[in-house]
N, C-alpha and C positions, 0 to 999 in steps of 0.2 A: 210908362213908369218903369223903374229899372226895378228887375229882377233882384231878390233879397234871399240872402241864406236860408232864410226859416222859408222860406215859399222851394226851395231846392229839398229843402231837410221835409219838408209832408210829404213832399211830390215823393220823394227814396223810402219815406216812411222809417228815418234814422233820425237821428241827435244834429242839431246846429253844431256842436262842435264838432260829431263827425267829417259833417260836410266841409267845412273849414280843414279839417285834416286833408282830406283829399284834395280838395281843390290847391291844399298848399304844398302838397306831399309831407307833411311831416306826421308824427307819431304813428305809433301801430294801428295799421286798418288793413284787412283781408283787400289785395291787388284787386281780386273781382268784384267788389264795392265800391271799390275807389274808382274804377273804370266806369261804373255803373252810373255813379253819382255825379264824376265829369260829363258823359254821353247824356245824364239828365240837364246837365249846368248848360253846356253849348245846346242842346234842344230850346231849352227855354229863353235863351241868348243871354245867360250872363255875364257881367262885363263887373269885375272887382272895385268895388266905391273904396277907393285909395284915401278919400281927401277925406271921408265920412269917417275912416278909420283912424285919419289921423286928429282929426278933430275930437275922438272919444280921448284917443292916448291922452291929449291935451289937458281933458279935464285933470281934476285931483286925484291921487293916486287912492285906488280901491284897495283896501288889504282887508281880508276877510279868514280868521279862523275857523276850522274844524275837528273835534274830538270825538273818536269814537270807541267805545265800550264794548268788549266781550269782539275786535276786532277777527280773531282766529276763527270764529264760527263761521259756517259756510253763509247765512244768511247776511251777516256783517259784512261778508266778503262782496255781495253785491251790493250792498249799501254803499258803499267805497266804491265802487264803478260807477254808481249816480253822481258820487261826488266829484270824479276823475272829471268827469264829462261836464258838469259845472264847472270845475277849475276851467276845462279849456277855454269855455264858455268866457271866463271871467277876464280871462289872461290874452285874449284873444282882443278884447276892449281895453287893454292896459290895466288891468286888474292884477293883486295876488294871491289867491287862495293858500295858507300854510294848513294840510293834515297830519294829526296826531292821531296813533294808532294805539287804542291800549288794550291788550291781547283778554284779559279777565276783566273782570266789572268791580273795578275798585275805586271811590269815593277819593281816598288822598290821592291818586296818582293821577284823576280827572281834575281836580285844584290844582295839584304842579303844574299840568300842561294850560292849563286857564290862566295860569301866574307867568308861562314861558310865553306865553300868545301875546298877553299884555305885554310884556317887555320888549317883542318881535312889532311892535306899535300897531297891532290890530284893532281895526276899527266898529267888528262884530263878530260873532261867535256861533255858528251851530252846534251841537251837543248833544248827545242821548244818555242822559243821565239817567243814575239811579236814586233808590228813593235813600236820601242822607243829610238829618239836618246843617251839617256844617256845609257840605255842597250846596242845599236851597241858601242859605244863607250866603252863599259866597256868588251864585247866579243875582240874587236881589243887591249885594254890593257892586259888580261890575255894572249894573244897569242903572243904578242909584250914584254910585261915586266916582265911579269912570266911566259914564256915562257911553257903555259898550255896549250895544242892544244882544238878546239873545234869544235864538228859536231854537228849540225843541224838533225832536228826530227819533222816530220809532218811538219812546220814549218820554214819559211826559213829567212836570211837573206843576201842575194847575195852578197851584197856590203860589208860587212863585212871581215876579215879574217880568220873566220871558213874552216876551213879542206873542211869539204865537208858536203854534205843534202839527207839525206835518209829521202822520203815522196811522194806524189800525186804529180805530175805534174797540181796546179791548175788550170792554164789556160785552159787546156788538158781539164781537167773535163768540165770547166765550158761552152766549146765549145762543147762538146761534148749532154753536160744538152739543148744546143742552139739545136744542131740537130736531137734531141729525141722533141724537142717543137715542130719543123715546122713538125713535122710526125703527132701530134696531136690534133693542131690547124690548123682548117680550114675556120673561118672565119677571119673578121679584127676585131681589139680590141686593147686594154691592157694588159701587163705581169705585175705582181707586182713582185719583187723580196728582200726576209727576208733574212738578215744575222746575225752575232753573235755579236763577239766585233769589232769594228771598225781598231783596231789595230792587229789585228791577218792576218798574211801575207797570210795562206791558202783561209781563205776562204773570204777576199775581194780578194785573186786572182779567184779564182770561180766565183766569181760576175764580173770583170773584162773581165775573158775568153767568158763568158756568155753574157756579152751586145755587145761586137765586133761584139761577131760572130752571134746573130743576126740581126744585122744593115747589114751586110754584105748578109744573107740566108731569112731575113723575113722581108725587108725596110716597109714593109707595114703594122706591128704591132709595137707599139708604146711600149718599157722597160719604166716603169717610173723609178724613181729615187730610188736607193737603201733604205731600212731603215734596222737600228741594234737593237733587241732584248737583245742584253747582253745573249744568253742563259736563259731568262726568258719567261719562258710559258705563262703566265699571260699577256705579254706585246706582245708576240707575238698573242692571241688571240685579244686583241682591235689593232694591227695594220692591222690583217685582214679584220676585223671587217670597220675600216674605211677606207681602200683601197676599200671597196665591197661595201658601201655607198658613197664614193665621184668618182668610177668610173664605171657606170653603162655597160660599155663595157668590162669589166675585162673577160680575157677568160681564164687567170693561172696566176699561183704561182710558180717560185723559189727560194725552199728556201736553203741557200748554206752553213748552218749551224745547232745547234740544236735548231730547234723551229716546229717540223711538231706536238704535239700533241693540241700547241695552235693554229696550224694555221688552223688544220682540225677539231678542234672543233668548229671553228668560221664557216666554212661551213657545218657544218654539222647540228649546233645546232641551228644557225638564218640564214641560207641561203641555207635551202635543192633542194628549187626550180632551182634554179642555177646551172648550168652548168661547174665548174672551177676546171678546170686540175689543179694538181700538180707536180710539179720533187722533190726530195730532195736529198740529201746527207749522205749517210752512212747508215748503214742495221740494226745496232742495236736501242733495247730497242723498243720506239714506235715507231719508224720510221716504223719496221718491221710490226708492229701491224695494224699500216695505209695503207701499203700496199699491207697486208692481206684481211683489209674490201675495199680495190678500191678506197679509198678515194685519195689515191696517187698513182699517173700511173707507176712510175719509180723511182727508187733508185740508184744512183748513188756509188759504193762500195769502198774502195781501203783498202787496208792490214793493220791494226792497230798493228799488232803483230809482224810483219815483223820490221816496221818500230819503234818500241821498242827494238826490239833484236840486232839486224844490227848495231845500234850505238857504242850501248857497246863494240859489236865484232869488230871492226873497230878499236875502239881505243883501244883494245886487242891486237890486230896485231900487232898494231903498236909500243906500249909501250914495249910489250914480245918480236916480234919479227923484230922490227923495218920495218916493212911493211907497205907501204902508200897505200890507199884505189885507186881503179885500175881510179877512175872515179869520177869527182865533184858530178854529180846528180843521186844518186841511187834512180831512180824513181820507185814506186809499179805500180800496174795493175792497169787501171779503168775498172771496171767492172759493164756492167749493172743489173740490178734487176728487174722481173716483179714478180708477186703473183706464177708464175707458175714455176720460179724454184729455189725457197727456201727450198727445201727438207731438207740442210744438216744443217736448224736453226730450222727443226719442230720435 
């Protein structure tokens, strides 16, 4: 039986489309991988299915869209690496993936690019929407009258008629952010709790999962009321800043989106004396850095790269091989974070 890309790509423990890279020399891959990933190809004796490949080209051309929201954030930034690695994927079988990059999280500027993808003759759509009724209403027309199918990415919109949603189970998280709190608070007090944009379904689902559950595990500390940074540092250091002066019982901070480097500058720089736990969400950029120096007890992780690649593949399937996705909610892993086992980011 002849040797298959994806049987090369477990053996190297990388991407099909990596492997594809190297074995064709083209796109960026680190020389010593690419050596690695040949010396596994000729171990295993593979020999290139030329006819197999052209026989995919043959089929009808695959064109597949992608949009992404709040693209400028570090975590975004891997999510677009999932999706790179898809493209190759796709493009490698006579496929084309077009991605849309949109730096903040805005509702009309996610419709233009839904409006330019149609026009570009795409045939499906990934997306990580925010919560906006004229955007739910413009997902149920491509899938209703332009009969464009659509999955969901980090990002959900349930009531909608999207396909299906590959991302975090936020609630999950954000219960989970609840019972990593009562492990470390031990007296009574105040939580404050920082989020992003107000319209982004992940992580007010996070804030959400996160005050149920602990009204439910810790009736006797008090969540005050959520506030949203917009992903602005700046704005997330005075809103520490005055949760820490108008509540003098504060014993933590969850924060369920990207704002840990102002929120730990604000304890760190005018309130060393103080005692105040942090959770946050997601392992990169600073987040990582903060809880490195202890300044934040737990990091809350989930796949960014998974749930980039997954989409595309999905709607690969389906367009290519007419295969519907096995399951509505392709959930990733929550995975906890302490200082102590970050090995594979040092």
């Amino acid at each position: 039986m002849a040797v298959t890309l994806q049987q090369i790509a477990e053996r190297a423990g990388v991407s099909r489309g990596t492997v594809d890279r190297a074995l064709n020399n083209r796109g960026r891959i680190r020389t010593e991988l690419a050596e690695e990933i040949k010396h596994i190809a000729e171990e295993m004796g593979y020999r290139p299915n030329r006819a197999g490949r052209a026989l995919a080209m043959a089929k009808r051309s695959v064109r597949i869209g992608a949009i992404v929201q709040e693209a400028s954030t570090p975590f975004i930034q891997e999510v677009i690496k999932g999706i790179e690695s898809a493209k190759d994927e796709v493009e490698y079988m006579g496929g084309t993936v077009l991605v849309k990059q949109i730096a903040d999280s805005n509702a009309q500027k996610t419709i233009r690019a839904m409006e330019e993808l149609r026009a570009e003759d795409v045939y499906a759509i990934a997306i990580n929407p925010m919560q906006d009724q004229e955007l739910q209403k413009m997902i149920d027309r491509f899938v209703d009258e332009y009969n464009i199918p659509i999955v969901t990415l980090n990002t959900d919109l349930p009531d909608t008629k999207r396909l299906c949603y590959v991302g975090q189970n936020s609630i999950e998280c954000g219960r989970a952010a609840a019972g990593l709190m009562k492990e470390i608070i031990q007296e009574k007090g105040s939580i404050a709790v920082v989020s992003g944009y107000p319209g982004n379904p992940s992580v007010t689902g996070r804030v959400i999962g996160f005050m149920q559950e602990m009204k439910v595990i810790c009736p006797e500390l008090t969540v005050l009321e959520p506030r949203y940074t917009f992903n602005n540092d700046k704005m997330a250091e005075l809103m520490a800043k005055q949760f820490m002066f108008e509540n003098l019982d504060l014993r933590a901070i969850f924060i369920s989106s990207h704002a840990e480097i102002g929120v730990c500058r604000a304890l760190r720089e005018h309130f060393p004396d103080r005692d105040v736990k942090v959770i946050a969400c997601d392992i990169l950029g600073d987040a990582r850095t903060e809880l490195m120096q202890k300044q934040v007890s737990f990091l809350l992780e989930e796949d960014p790269y998974i749930q980039g690649f997954e989409p595309i593949m999905i709607l690969f399937r389906l367009l290519f091989d007419g295969k519907s996705p096995e399951k509505e909610f392709e959930y990733t892993d929550i995975i906890i974070r302490t200082k102590y086992n970050l090995v594979r980011y040092l």
